[in-house]
N, C-alpha and C positions, 0 to 999 in steps of 0.2 A: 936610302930606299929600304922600305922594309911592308913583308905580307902584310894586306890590312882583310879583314875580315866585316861583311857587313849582317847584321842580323836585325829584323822587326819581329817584334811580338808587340799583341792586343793587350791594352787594359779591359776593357768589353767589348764585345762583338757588336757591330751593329743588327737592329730588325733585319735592314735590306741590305744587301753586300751589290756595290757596282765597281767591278772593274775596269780598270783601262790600261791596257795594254799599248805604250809606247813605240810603232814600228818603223819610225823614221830616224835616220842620223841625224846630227847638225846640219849637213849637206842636202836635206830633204830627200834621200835614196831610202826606197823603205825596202824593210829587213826581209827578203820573202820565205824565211824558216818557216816552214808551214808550226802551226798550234794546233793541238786537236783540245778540246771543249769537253770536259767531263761533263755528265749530266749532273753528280753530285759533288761537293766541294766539300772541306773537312776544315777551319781553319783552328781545331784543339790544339794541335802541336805547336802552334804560335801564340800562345795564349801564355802572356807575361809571369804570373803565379796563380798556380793551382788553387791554392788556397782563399784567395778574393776576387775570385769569378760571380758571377752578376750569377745570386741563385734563383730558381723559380720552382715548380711542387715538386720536381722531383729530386730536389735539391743538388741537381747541377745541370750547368747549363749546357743547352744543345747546339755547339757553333761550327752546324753544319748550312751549308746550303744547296737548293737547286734550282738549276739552271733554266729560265725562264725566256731568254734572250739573246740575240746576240746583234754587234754591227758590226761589216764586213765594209773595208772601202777596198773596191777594185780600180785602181788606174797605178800610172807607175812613179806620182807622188803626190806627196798634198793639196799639191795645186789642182790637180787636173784628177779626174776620175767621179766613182758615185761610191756615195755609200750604200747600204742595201741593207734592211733591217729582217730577223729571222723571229719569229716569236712561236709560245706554246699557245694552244686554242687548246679552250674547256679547263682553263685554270677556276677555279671557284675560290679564292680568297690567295691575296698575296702576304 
């Protein structure tokens, strides 16, 4: 047995970033660590090489995002509960 270490980074960013957050075991008991939702995300620090980032005018790329959404399922596992959707009003282009 020996420490294993895991790490992802980006070849490019995507336009739109969707997360999903996995809160269930195998067991279907879901994980209740609460998460708090940043309004803005950064995901530069994971970006594979500096050097061959997807460039655009200002000659480097911007791989930030914001927070536009969210789904929340409330019950006490997969099976059973609601989901509940949160959204921003007066966005003018995604």
């Amino acid at each position: 047995m020996v420490r294993a270490r895991q790490k992802t980074t980006l070849l490019r960013a995507p336009n739109v970033l969707l997360a999903h957050l996995k809160r269930f075991d195998e067991y279907g008991r879901k994980n209740r660590t609460r998460v708090k939702a940043e309004e803005e995300l950064s995901l530069w620090k994971h970006a594979n090489d500096y050097t061959n980032l997807d460039l655009v005018d200002d000659g480097k790329r911007n791989y930030s995002y914001k927070l536009i959404g969210i789904i929340e399922h409330l019950g006490s596992n997969p099976n059973y509960g609601h989901y509940v959707c949160a959204m921003k009003v007066g966005l003018s282009t995604l």
